[in-house]
Wavefront OBJ file of the C-alpha trace (Angstrom):
o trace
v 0.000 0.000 0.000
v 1.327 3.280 -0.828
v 0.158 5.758 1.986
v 1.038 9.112 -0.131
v -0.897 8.007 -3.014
v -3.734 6.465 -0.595
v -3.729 3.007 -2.968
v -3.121 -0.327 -2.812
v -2.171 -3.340 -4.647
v -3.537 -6.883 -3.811
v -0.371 -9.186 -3.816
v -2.268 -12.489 -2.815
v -5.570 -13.667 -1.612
v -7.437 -16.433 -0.361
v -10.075 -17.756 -2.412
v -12.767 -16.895 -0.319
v -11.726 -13.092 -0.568
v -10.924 -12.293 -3.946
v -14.934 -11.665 -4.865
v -14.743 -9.236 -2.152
v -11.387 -7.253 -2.535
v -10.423 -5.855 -6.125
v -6.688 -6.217 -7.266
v -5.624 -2.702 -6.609
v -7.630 0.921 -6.434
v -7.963 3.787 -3.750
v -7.326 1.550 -0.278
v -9.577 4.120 1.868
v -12.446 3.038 -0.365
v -11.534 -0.717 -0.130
v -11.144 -0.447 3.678
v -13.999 0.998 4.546
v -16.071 -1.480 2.218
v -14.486 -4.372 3.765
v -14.711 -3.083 7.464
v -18.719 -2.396 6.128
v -19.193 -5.672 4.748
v -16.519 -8.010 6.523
v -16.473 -6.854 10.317
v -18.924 -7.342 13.401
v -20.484 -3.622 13.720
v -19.086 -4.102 17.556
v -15.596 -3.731 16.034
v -16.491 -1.635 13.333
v -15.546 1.702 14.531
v -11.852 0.682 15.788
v -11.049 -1.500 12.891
v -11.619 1.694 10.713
v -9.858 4.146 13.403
v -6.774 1.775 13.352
v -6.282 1.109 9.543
v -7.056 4.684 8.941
v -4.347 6.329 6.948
v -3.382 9.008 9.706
v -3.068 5.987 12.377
v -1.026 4.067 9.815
v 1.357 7.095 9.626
v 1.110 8.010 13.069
v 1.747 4.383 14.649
v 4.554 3.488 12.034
v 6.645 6.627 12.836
v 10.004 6.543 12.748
v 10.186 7.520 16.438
v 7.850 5.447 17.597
v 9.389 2.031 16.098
v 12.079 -0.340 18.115
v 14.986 -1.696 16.430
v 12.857 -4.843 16.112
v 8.952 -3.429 15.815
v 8.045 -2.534 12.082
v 4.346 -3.992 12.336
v 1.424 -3.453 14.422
v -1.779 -5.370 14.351
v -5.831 -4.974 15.028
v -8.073 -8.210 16.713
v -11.015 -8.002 15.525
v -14.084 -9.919 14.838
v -15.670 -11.095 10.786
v -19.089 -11.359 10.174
v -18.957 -15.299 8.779
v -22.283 -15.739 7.961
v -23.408 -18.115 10.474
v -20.737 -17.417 12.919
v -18.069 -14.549 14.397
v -14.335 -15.504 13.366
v -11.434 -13.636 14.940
v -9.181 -12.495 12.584
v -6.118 -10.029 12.465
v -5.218 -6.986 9.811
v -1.107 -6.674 10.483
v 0.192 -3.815 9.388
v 4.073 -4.228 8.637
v 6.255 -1.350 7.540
v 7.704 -1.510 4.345
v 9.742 1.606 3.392
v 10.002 5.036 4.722
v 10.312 8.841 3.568
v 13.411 10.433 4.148
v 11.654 12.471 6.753
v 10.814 8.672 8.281
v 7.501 8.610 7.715
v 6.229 5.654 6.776
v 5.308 5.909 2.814
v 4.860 1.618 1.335
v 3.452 -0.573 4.294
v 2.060 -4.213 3.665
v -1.683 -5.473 5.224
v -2.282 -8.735 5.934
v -5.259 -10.564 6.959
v -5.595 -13.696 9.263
v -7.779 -16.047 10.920
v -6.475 -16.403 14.226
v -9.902 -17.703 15.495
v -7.875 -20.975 16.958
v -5.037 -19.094 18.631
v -8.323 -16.769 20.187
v -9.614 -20.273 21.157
v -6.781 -21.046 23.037
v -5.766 -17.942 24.424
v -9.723 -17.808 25.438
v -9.113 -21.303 26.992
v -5.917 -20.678 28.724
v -7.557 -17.377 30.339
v -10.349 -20.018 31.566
v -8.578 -22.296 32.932
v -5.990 -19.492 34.948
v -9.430 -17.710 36.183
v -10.688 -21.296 37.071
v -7.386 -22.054 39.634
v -7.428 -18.847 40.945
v -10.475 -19.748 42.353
v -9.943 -23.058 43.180
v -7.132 -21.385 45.153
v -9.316 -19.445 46.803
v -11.521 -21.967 47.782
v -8.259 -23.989 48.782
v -6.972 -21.160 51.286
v -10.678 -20.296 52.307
v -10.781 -24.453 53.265
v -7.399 -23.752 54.634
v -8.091 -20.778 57.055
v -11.849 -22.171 58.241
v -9.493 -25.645 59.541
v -6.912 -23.561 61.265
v -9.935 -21.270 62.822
v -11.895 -24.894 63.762
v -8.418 -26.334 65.288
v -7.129 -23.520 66.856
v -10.922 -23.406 68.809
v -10.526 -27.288 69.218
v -7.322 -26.987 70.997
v -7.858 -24.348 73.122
v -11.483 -25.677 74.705
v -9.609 -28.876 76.460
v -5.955 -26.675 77.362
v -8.101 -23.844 79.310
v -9.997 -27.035 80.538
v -6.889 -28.497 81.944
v -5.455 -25.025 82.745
v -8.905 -24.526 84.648
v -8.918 -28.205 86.608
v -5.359 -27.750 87.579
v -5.662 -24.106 89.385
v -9.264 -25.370 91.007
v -6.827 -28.413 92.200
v -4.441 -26.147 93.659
v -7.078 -24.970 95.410
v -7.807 -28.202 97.727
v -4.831 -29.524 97.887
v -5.852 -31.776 99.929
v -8.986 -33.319 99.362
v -8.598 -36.314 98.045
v -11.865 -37.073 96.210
v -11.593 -33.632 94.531
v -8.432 -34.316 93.606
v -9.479 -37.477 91.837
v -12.448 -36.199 90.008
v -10.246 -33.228 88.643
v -7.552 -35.638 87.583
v -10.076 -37.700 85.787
v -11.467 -34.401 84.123
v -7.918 -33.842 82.995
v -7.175 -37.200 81.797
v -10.530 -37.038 79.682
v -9.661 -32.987 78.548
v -6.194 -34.468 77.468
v -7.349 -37.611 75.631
v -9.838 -35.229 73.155
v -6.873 -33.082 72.979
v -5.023 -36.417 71.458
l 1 2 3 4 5 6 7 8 9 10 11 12 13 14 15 16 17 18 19 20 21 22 23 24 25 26 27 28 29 30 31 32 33 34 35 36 37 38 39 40 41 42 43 44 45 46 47 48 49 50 51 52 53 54 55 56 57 58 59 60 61 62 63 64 65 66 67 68 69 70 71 72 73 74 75 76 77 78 79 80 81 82 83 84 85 86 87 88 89 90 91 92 93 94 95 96 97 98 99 100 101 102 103 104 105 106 107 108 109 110 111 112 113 114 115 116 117 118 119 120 121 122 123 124 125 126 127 128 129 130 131 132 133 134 135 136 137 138 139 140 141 142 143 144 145 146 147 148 149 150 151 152 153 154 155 156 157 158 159 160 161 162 163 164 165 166 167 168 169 170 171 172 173 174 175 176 177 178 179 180 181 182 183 184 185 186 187 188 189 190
């Protein structure tokens, strides 16, 4: 595509697209036909913003590349008929003005709809531990809460029979009975 003369050049296409994109002509025309006729109207507006020639220019600036970025790319969704395909318009950089602005860039069109799958599945399955996580240290802190109640209850128990103990030192029967109390505090302890 040549972004001074606003035209473009169709280098290949897939079968299925060559009734709908013409070999070469004005590519503002052709983009906003195939963003019309191609795209889900819920991506509609971006797809055009991003392909537009002053975001083409603007986002392929010499200042705003990397040594290794030439390209940027828009996700967006194809009307298939019977279904909604994710696809992807990459826009690579082909040659620049001396001014380095971006002049000759390249556009093509993919069906990523299976990478989308997985990437969709992948984001499942991370939400999906997370809160199986949660559940785990939710499990986690209601046993600690549970035990840490269960432990206490016989120790003040004990705690409790001993000091009463102290208490009539000696009275034998007492003494018993609280020794038995703290036998059966200790053995739930266990």
């Amino acid at each position: 595509m040549d972004l001074e003369a606003d035209r473009f050049e169709r280098l290949f296409c897939t079968p299925g697209m060559v009734d709908q994109t013409p070999p070469e002509g004005r590519y503002s025309d052709m983009k906003e036909e195939l963003v019309r006729t191609l795209v889900l109207p819920s991506c509609r507006e971006e797809m055009s913003r991003r392909l537009s020639l002053e975001n083409i220019r603007t986002a392929l600036r010499e200042e705003k590349l990397s040594s290794v970025r030439h390209s940027f790319y828009v996700d967006y969704q194809a009307d298939e008929g019977h279904a909604a395909n994710w696809c992807r318009a990459t826009v690579v950089l082909v040659n620049r003005m001396a001014d380095g602005n971006p002049d000759h860039v390249m556009v093509v069109l993919q069906d990523v709809n299976e990478e989308k799958g997985r990437e969709h599945s992948y984001q499942q399955r991370i939400v999906e531990e997370a809160q199986e996580a949660r559940r785990a240290n939710i499990a986690k802190t209601d046993f600690l809460r549970r035990i840490s109640h269960d432990i206490r209850t016989p120790i003040n128990a004990i705690q409790g029979l001993v000091k009463i103990a102290d208490r009539y030192p000696e009275d034998l029967a007492r003494q018993a009975d609280y020794r038995q109390k703290v036998l059966y505090s200790s053995s739930i302890l266990l």
